[in-house]
N, C-alpha and C positions, 0 to 999 in steps of 0.2 A: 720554776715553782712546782712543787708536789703536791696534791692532793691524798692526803690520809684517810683512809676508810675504815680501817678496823676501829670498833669502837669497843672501849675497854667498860667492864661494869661497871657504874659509881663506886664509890670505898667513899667508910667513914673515916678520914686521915683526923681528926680529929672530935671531942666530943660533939655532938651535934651538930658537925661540920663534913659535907659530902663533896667529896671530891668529882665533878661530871667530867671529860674529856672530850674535846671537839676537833673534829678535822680542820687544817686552814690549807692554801693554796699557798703558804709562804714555807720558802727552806728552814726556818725556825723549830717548824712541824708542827705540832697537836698544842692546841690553847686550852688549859688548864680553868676552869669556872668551880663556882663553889658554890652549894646549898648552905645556910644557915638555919638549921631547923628552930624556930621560938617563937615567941608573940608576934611578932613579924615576920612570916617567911619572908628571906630576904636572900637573892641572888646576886653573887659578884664576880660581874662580868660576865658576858652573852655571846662571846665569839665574834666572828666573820659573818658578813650577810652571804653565807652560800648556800643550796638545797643540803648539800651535806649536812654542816655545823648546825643547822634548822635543825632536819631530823634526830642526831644526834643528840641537840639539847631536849628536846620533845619525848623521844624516850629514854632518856637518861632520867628526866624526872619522874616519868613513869615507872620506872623499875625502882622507883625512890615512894613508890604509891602517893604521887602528887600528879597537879597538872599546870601549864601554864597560871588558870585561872587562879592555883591557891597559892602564888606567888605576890607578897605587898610591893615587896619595895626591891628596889636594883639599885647598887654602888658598884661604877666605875674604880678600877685601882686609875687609869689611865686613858686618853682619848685615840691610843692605835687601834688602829679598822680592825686588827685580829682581836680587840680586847672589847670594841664599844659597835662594831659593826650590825649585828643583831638588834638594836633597842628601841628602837623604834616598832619592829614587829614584835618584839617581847611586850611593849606597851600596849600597842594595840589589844594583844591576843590575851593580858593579863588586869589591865586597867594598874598594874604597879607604878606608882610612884617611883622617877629616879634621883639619884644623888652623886653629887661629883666634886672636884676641887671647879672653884671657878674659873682659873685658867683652861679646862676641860670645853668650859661651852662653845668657844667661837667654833671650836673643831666641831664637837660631835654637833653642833647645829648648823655646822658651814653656811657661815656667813659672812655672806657674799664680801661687805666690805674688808673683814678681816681676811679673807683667803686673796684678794688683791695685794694687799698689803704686807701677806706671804709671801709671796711671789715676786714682790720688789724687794722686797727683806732679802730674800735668798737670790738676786738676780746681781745685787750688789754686792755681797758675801763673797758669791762665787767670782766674779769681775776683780776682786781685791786679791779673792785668793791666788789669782791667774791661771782660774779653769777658763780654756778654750772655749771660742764660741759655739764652734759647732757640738759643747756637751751640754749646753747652756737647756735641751732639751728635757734635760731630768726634771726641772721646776715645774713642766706643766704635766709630770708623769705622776708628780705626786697627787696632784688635786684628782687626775684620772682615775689613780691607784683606790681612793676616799669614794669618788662616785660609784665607781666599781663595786668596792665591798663593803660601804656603810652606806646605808639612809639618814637622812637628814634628823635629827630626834630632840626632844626637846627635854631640858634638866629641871626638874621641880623644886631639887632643895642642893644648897650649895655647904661642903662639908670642909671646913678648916682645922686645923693641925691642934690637936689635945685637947680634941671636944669628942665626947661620948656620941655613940652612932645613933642616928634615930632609930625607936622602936627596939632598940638592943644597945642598952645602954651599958653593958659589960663589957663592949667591944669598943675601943678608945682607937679615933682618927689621927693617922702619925703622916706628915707632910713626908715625902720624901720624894723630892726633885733631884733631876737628874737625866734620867732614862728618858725623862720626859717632864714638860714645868709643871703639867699637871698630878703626876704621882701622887696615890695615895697609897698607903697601908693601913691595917689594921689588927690592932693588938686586944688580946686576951689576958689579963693579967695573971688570973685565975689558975691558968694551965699554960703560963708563957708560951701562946701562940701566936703567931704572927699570919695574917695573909700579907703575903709581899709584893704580888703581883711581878712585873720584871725588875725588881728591885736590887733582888738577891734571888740568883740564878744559879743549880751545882754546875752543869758545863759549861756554862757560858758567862763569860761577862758581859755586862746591858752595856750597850753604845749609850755614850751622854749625847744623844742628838742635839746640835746646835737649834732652837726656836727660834721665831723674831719675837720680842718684846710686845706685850699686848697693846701697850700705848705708844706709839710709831717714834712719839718723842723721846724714851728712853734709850738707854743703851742694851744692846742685849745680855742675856743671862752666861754667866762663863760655867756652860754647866760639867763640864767636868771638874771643877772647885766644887761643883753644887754637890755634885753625887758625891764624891769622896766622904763630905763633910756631913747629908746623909746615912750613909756607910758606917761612918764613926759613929755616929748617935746610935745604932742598930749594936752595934760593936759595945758598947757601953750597957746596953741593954738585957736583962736575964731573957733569953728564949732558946726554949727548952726544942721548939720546931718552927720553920718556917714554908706554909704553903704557897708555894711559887707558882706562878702566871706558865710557865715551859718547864715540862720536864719533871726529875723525883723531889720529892722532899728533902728539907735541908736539915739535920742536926746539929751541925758543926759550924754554927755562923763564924764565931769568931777568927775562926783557922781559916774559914773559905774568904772575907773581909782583908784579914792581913795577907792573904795571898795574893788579893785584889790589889789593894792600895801598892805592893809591894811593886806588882808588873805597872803599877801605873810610872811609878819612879823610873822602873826603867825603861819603859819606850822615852819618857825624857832623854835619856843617857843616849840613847839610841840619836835622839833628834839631835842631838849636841854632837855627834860624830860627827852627823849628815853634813853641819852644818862648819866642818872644819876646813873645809875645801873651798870654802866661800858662798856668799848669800843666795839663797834660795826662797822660791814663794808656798804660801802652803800645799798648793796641787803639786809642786814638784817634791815636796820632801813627801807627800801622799804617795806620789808615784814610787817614792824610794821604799818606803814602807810596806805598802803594799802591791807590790809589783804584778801581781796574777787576782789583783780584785779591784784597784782604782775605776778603770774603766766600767766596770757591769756594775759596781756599789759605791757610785760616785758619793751622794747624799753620807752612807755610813764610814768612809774612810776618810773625806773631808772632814766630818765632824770630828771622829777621834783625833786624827793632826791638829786640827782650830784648836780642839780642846787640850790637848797639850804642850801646844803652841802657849795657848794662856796661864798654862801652872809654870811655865819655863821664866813669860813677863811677867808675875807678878812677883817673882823670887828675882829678878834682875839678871837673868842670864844667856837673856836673849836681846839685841836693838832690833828695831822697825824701821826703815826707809820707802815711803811715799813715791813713787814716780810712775805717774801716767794713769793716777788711779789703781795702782795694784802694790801691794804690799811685799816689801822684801828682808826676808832676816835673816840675821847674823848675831855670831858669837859678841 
C-alpha cells in the first residue's frame, strides 16, 4: 500500500458541485469526495480514517471557504473504509447528519453480530471454493483492515433507490449494486450528472465483491449479474458526466459500459477454455486467471472467478459437483 500526499486543489467538476481529493494507503490511490454546495451543505463521502485524508479533507474545505462545522448532512456512495472510514469524526467535528443504503449499516457500524456472520459467510465460500487452509487467514484480515481504517459510526437516515436526496431534492438516489450491495449513486437530471462513486470507473473496472447476505437465511447476492445489470440501467441513461469515487471524470459512459460488459463476456470464454481439460474448483481457475495476483488479492480474484463462475450457471454452461464440501466445475 502507498500513501498519497500531494493534495490537488478542489475543482468545481460540476455546477455547485466540489471535487476534494484525499490520500488512502490502498494501491487504488487518491478517494475522490465531493462538496455539494445548497440548503444542505452536503458531503459524499469522507475518505480513510488516516491523519492524512483528515488533513486533506480539513483544508480542502477550507480552500472551499467552509469548515467542518458548515457541513449538514454526509451520503455514503458505499460502506469501503476508503469511501466511509472518516464519519464518525466528520460527525463528531460537524454534528451532520448521515445517510446511506441500508445494507451500508452493519458495515459502517460493525456490528459485532453481523461481522461474525461475515466471517462464516466467507470461511464457507472459501472451503467450497477449495482455497487452502493455510489462506483461510485473509477472513480475519478484512475485519483488521475495517478497525484500521474506519471507526465504528452511526447512520441517521436510510436512502433507497429513486427517491430524491434529503435537503437536495434535485438530486435523485439510484441503487446500483454490484461493486458493493450497498452502492449508491446520485443523479442530477438538470445537467445529467451523476456522482457514481466506484460504479463507473475510466481505468478501472470495480470488482463485483462477493457479500454474505444480510439475513444468514438467504442465498447470497450473484453480484456480478448485479453489477452488469446496474451498468445497463446507467447505459440506458442521458449523462452528460459521471463524478467517480478514483480517478478523472467520465464522459463517455456508454462506450466505457459496453467495453465493460464486453470484457465481462470474455473472461467467460476464458473460463470455458480453463475448463476444457477437465473440472476445476473456483481457486484453481483463480489461480489460472490470475497467476501473479491470486495469492496477495485472494478476497478480489476469488470474487471476479465466483462471479463469473455465476453468469457462466445461469446461462447453462457450466455443471457443479459437490464432493467433500468443495465445489467442482465442468463444461
Amino acid at each position: 500500500m502507498s500513501q498519497t500526499t500531494d493534495n490537488k486543489r478542489p475543482l468545481e467538476v460540476a455546477q455547485g458541485v466540489y471535487q476534494i481529493e484525499l490520500p488512502t494507503p490502498f494501491s487504488v490511490g487518491p478517494v475522490n469526495v465531493y462538496l455539494i454546495m445548497g440548503s444542505e451543505l452536503t458531503l459524499v463521502d469522507v475518505g480513510p480514517y488516516t491523519p492524512a485524508a483528515w488533513d486533506a479533507l480539513v483544508s480542502g474545505l477550507e480552500l472551499l471557504g467552509c469548515q467542518l462545522g458548515d457541513v449538514r448532512q454526509v451520503v455514503l456512495t458505499h460502506h469501503h473504509v476508503d469511501h466511509c472510514g472518516l464519519l464518525k469524526k466528520v460527525k463528531a467535528a460537524s454534528g451532520a447528519l448521515s445517510f446511506a443504503h441500508p445494507l451500508a449499516v452493519p458495515y459502517v457500524e460493525m456490528d459485532q453480530t453481523f461481522m461474525e456472520h461475515h466471517n462464516q459467510f466467507f470461511y464457507h465460500l472459501y472451503r467450497e471454493s477449495g482455497v487452502p487452509q493455510k489462506m483461510m487467514a485473509v477472513i480475519e484480515k478484512f475485519y483488521q483492515l475495517m478497525q484500521t481504517f474506519c471507526q465504528p459510526a452511526g447512520i441517521d437516515g436510510l436512502l433507497k433507490h429513486d427517491r430524491p436526496l434529503p435537503g437536495l431534492p434535485e438530486w435523485q438516489v439510484l441503487y446500483t449494486p454490484g461493486h458493493s450491495q450497498s452502492h449508491l449513486s446520485l443523479y442530477r437530471s438538470s445537467d445529467q450528472v451523476l456522482i457514481g462513486g466506484d460504479h463507473i470507473l475510466k481505468r478501472i473496472s470495480s470488482n463485483a465483491f462477493i457479500e454474505p447476505p444480510r439475513d444468514p437465511s438467504q442465498a447470497r447476492a450473484l453480484t456480478l449479474v448485479q453489477y452488469r445489470t446496474a451498468l445497463q440501467m446507467c447505459a440506458d441513461m442521458d449523462i452528460e458526466l459521471v463524478l467517480p469515487g478514483h480517478g478523472e471524470l467520465v464522459t463517455n459512459h456508454r462506450e466505457l459500459i459496453s467495453a465493460r460488459l464486453q470484457r465481462n463476456w470474455e473472461r467467460t470464454g476464458v473460463l470455458r477454455r480453463l475448463l476444457q481439460d477437465g473440472q476445476k474448483t473456483a481457486y484453481e481457475l483463480s489461480a489460472l486467471l490470475f497467476p501473479d495476483l491470486y495469492e496477495k488479492e485472494l478476497a478480489l480474484t476469488l470474487s471476479e472467478t465466483v462471479g463469473h463462475i455465476d453468469l457462466l450457471t445461469i446461462l447453462h454452461q457450466v455443471e457443479r459437483e459437490q464432493r467433500d464440501g468443495i465445489l467442482y466445475y465442468s463444461l
